[in-house]
C-alpha positions in Angstrom: 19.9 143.0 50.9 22.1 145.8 51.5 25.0 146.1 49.0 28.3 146.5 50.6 30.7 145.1 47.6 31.4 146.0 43.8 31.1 142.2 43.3 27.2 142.4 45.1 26.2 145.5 42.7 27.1 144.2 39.4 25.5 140.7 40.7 22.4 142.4 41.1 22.3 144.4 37.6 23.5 141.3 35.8 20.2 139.4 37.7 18.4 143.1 37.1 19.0 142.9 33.2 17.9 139.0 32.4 14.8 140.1 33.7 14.8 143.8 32.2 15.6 141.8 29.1 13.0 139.6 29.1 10.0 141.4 30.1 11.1 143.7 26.9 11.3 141.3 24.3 8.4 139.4 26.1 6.3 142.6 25.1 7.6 143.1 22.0 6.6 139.2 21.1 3.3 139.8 22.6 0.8 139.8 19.8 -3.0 139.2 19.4 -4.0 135.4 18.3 -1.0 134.0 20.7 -1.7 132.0 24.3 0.0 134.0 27.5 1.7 130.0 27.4 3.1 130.5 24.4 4.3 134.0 25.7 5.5 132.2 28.5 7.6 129.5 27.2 9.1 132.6 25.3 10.7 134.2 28.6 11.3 130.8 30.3 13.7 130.4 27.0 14.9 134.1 27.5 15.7 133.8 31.0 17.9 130.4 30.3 19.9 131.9 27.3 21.0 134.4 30.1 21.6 131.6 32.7 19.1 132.8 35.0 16.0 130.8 36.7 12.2 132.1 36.9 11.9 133.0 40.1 8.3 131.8 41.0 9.0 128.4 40.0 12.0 128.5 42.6 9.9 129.9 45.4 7.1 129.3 44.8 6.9 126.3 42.2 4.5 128.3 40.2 3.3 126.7 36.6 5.3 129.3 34.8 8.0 130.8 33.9 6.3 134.5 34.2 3.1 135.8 35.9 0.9 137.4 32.7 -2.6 139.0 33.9 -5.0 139.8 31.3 -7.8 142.3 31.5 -9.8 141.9 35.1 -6.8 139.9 36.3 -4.8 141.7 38.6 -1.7 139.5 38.9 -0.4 136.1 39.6 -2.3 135.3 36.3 -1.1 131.6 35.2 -0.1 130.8 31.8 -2.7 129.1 29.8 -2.8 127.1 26.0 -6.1 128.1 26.2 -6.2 132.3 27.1 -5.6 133.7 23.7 -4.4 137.2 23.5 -6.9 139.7 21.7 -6.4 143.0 20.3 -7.1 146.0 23.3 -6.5 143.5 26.1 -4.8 145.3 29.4 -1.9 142.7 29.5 0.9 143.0 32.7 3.3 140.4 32.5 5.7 140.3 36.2 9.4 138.8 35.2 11.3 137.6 38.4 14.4 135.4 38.4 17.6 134.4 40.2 20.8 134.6 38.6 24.3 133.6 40.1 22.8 133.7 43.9 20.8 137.6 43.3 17.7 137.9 42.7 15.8 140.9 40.7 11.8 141.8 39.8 10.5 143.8 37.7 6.8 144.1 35.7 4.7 146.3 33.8 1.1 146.6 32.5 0.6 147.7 28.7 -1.8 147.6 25.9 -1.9 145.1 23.4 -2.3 147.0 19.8 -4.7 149.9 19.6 -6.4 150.7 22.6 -9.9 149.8 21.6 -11.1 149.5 25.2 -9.6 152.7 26.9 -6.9 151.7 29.1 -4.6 153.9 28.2 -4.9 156.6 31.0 -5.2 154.1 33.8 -1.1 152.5 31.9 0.4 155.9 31.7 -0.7 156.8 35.0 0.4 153.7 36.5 3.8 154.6 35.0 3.9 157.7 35.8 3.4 157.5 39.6 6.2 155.0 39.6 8.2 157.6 38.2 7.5 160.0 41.2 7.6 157.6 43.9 10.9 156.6 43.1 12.3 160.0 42.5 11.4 160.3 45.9 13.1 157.5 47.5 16.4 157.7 49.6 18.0 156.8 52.6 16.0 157.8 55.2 12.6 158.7 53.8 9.9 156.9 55.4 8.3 153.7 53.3 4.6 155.0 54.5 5.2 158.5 53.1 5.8 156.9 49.6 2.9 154.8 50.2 0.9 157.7 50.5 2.6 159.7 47.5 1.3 156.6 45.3 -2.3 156.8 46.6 -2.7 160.5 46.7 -1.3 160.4 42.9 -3.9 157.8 42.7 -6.7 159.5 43.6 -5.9 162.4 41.9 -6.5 160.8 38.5 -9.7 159.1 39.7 -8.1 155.7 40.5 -7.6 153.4 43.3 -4.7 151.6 44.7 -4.6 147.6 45.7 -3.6 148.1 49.6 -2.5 144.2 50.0 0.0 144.0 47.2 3.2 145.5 47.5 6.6 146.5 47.0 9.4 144.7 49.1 13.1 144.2 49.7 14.9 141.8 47.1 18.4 140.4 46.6 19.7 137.2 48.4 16.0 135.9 48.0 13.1 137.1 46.1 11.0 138.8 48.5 13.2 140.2 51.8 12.8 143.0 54.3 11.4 145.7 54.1 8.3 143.2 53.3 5.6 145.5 53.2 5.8 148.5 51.1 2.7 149.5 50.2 1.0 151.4 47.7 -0.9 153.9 50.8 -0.2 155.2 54.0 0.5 152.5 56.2 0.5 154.1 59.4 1.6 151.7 61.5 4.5 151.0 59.4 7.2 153.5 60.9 10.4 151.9 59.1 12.6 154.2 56.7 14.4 153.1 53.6 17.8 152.5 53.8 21.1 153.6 52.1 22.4 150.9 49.9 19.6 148.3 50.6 17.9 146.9 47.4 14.2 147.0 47.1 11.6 146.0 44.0 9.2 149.0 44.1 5.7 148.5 42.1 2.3 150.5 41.8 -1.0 148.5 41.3 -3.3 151.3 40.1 -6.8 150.4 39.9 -10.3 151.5 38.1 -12.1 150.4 41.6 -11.0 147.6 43.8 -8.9 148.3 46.9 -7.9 144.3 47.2 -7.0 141.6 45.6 -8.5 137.9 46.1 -7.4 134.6 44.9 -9.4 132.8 42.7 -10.0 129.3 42.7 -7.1 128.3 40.9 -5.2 129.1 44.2 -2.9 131.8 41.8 -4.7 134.6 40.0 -5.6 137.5 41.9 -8.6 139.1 40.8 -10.5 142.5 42.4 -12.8 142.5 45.0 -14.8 145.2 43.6 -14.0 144.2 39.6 -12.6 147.0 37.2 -9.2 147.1 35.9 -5.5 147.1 37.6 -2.0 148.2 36.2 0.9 147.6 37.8 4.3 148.4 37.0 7.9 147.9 39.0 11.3 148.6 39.2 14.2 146.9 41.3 16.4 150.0 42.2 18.8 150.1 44.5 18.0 153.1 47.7 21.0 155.8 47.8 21.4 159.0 49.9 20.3 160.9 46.5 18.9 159.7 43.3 17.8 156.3 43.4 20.2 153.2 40.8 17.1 151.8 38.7 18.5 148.5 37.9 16.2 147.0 35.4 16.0 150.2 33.2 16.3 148.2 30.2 13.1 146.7 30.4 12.1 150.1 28.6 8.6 150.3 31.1 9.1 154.2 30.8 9.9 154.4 26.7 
């Protein structure tokens, strides 16, 4: 959406900051021994203190109230009794919901307790090249040129990007134009970002897969070539300078 009113901005930073919120305290909860449903029902309670509906179970009817990947999963991954977090795991948890008619996304991949398995690098880079990109983004500045800033950053540290996963316009609905703003240089995509529009931009940084496949419980995307993804996202709204991150307070950067 494109935000014309007072009224429409603070819409979307109240929607921004149930999900900022709870993607925050949903980390902070996180702990080895619990079930990613456990950690679930958490945020599902979060989000309805604050009013606001899961997002994926709107559109979607997903069976949760959050997406939380664990280890080879890249995203999508479905809360289970059964998946019990362990100490080292690479855990992303994705926090989406509408509140009051807006909409707002954000995620982010971190480490659960000492990081016994070496994710570490692949976390802070993923965070890091979200950083850039969005620094980067304004009214008028190509969506393929920041698809290409995230994979040359990418490559520069060694890593990979997931090409069919990506960013997109959010507001009215959870996933609007632009659709398709990905992390590489989509060349046939010639449309520019736009003044005032509100988009949810997100990196999926990867050990070695280039795309993600569902598996067979018709959710979790997993790697085509194995390995390791982080992803982290921010819905920000596009300016003619220096972009309004929205859901800051999920603390993805701290």
């Amino acid at each position: 959406m494109s935000i014309s009113t007072e009224g429409e901005r603070i819409g979307i930073q109240q929607a921004s900051d149930a999900v900022a919120i709870t993607l925050s305290k949903m980390r902070a909860y996180a702990r080895p021994g619990i079930s990613t449903r456990e950690l679930d029902d958490y945020g599902g309670e979060l989000l309805m203190q604050m009013g606001a509906r899961s997002a994926p179970k709107l559109t979607y009817d997903f069976p949760g109230y959050t997406c939380i990947s664990v280890n080879s999963e890249v995203a999508h991954g479905v809360p289970a009794a059964d998946k019990i977090l362990q100490e080292g795991d690479l855990v992303n948890i994705d926090v989406s919901a509408e509140l009051n008619g807006f909409w707002a996304d954000n995620g982010g991949s971190f480490i659960l307790g000492e990081d016994i398995h070496g994710h570490g690098k692949l976390v802070e880079t993923s965070k890091a090249i979200l950083k850039k990109a969005i620094s980067q983004i304004k009214g008028g500045v190509r969506i393929s040129d920041i698809g290409k800033l995230i994979e040359t950053e990418a490559k520069k540290a060694g890593y990979t990007v997931i090409k069919n996963l990506t960013g997109h316009g959010i507001g009215r609905s959870l996933h609007e134009e632009p659709h398709d703003i990905a992390n590489y240089c989509d060349r046939f995509n010639t449309d520019r970002f736009k003044k005032n529009s509100v988009v949810a931009i997100e990196t999926f940084i990867s050990t070695r897969s280039t795309i993600a496949d569902t598996q067979a419980d018709g959710w979790t995307l997993s790697g085509n070539k194995g390995g390791f993804v982080a992803q982290h996202e921010h819905t920000i709204m596009v300016t003619g300078g220096e972009p309004v991150i929205f859901t800051e307070k999920n603390g993805i950067w701290d």
